[in-house]
N, C-alpha and C positions, 0 to 999 in steps of 0.2 A: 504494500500500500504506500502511496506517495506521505513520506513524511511530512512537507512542508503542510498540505493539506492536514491531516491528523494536527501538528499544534496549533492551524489557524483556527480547528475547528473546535479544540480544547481553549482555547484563547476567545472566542464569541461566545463558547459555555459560560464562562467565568463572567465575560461582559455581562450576560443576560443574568444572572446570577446576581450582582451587584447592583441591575437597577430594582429588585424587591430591599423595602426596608425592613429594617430591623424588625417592627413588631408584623412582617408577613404584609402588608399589604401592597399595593403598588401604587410606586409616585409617579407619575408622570412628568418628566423633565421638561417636556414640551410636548405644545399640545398640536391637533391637527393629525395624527393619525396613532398607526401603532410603532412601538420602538422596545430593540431588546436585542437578544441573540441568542441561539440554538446551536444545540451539534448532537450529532446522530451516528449510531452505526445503521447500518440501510444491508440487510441479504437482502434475499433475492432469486427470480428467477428472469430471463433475458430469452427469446422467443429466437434468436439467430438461427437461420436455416444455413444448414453443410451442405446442401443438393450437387450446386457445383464442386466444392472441393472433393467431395465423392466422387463424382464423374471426373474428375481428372488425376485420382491415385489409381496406380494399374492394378489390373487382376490380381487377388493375393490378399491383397492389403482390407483390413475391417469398416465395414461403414461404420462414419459418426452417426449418433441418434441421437445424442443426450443434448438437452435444452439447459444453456451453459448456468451454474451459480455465478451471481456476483456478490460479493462482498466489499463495503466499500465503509468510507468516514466522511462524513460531510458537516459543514459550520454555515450559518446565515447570520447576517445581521440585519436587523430590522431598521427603518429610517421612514419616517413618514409612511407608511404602510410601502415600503418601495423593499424588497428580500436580494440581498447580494449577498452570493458567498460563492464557494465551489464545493469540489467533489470528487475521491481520487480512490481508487480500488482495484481489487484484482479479480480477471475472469474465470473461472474454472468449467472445463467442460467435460471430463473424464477421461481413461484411457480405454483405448482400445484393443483387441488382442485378435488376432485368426493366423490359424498355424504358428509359423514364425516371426509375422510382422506385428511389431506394434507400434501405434499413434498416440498421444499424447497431445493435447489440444489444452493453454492458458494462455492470460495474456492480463493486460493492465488497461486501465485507461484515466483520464481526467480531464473534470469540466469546469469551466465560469458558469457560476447561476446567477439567473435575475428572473425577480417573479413581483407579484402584488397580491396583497392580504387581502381578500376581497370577500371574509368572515371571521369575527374574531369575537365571540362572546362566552366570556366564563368558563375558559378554559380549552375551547375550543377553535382551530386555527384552520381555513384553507386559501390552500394559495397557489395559482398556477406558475409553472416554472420553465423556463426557456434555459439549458445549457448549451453552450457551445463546446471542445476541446475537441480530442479525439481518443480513440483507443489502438492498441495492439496487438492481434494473434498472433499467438507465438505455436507452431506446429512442430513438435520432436518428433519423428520419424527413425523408429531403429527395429533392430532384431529384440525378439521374449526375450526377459533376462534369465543369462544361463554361462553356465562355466564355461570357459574359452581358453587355449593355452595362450602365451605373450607372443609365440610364434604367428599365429592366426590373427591375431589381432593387425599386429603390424605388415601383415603381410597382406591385409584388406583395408585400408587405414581409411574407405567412406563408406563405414559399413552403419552409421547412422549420422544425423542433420538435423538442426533445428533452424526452420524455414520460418519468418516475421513477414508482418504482413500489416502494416500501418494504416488507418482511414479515419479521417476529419470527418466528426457527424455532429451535427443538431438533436436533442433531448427534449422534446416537448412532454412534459406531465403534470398532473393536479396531482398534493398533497393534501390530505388532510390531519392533524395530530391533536389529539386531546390532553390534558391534563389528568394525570392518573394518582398523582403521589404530590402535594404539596401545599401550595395555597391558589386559591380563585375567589376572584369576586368581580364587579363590575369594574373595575379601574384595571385589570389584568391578572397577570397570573404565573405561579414561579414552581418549578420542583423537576418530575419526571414526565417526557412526554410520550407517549405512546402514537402510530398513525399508518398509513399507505402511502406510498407515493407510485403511481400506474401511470403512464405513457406509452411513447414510441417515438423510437430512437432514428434515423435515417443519417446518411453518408451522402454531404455534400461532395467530399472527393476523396479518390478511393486512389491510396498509392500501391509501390509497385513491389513487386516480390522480393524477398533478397536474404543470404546466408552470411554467417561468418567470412564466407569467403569474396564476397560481391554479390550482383545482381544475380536476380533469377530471371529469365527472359520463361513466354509461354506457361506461362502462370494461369490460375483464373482467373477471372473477373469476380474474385469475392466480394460480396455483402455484408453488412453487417447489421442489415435493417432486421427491425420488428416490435413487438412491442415488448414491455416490461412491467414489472409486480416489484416492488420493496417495502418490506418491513420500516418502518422509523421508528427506533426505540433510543432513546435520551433527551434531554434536559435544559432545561435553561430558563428563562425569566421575561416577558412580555408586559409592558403596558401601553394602557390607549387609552384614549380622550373620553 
């Protein structure tokens, strides 16, 4: 997971945290909308079809089937009901196995978010959200693991590859997250947040294949489109006018 994201997003916790006072309720430092900050861990599941990448590993080798986990850490800050933050995690899609081949499918990604609060009463928050970044397939390609002498080894030295596969995509979703553990009232709301966040994700532009060792020419045309489900489980501190 991208670190810098992870403490910005420990760092908006604490923000939002600090605008509840002492005796639990919430001040509002300024009025005219909602203000505060959030951060969340977010699973997941991610709808990414393999179809292409199937059709283009030869005879032998395992189809993918698995609908990848994501796992991610995200932070927002609130500002006149206006949501800016990001968003940085890792893909997991599973391994695969037939005969002697095996595939290995993960990968990373991270976003700028910007969204607007357009519900916010007594402990309950929705807000649609525009990310931008991009993500990373990362595709390992080798033989079952199995004993091998050092002879054979060296003596076959591209007997596995891990193939990346970069694409800039757009994240449109609605969140919702309620207040489950802390304090609510009408001026806002502060402690643990619980919620959804469901979209779909699409690739304005899709790069090109490439290994450790350079480019990959006759590649697919991979995708990364579809839509998505995350969990929002954590915390932080909201108030409004």
């Amino acid at each position: 997971m991208n670190t810098k994201l992870v403490v910005m997003s420990l760092f908006i916790l604490l923000f939002g945290l600090n605008v509840m006072d002492a005796s639990g309720q919430t001040e509002v430092k300024k009025k005219g909308g909602t203000y505060g900050g959030l951060g969340f861990f977010k699973p997941g599941i991610n709808t990414i079809q393999f179809t292409k990448l199937n059709g283009f590993l030869p005879t032998g080798y395992p189809t993918i089937t698995n609908q990848p986990f994501v796992g991610s850490g995200a932070g927002y800050g609130l500002f006149n009901n206006f949501v800016i933050g990001g968003e940085g995690g890792n893909i997991h899609a599973g391994t695969f196995t037939l005969g002697n081949q095996k595939v290995e499918l993960s990968g990373d990604y991270g976003l700028f978010s910007l969204g607007y609060v357009v519900v916010n009463k007594k402990g309950l928050l929705i807000f649609p959200l525009l990310g931008i970044g991009s993500n990373t397939l990362n595709v390992f390609i080798h033989q079952k693991d199995e004993t091998a002498t050092f002879q054979a080894i060296t003596g076959e030295p591209f007997q596995s590859a891990t193939l990346h596969h970069k694409t800039s995509l757009v994240k449109l979703s609605v969140s919702g997250i309620y207040n489950v553990m802390g304090n609510k009232s009408d001026k806002g709301s502060g402690g643990m947040f619980i919620g959804l966040e469901a979209g779909y994700q699409v690739a304005y532009k899709s790069g090109d294949w490439n290994y450790e060792n350079g480019a990959i020419t006759g590649g697919p045309d991979f995708s990364t489109n579809g839509f998505f489900i995350q969990l929002m489980i954590g915390g932080g501190g909201v108030a409004r006018k």
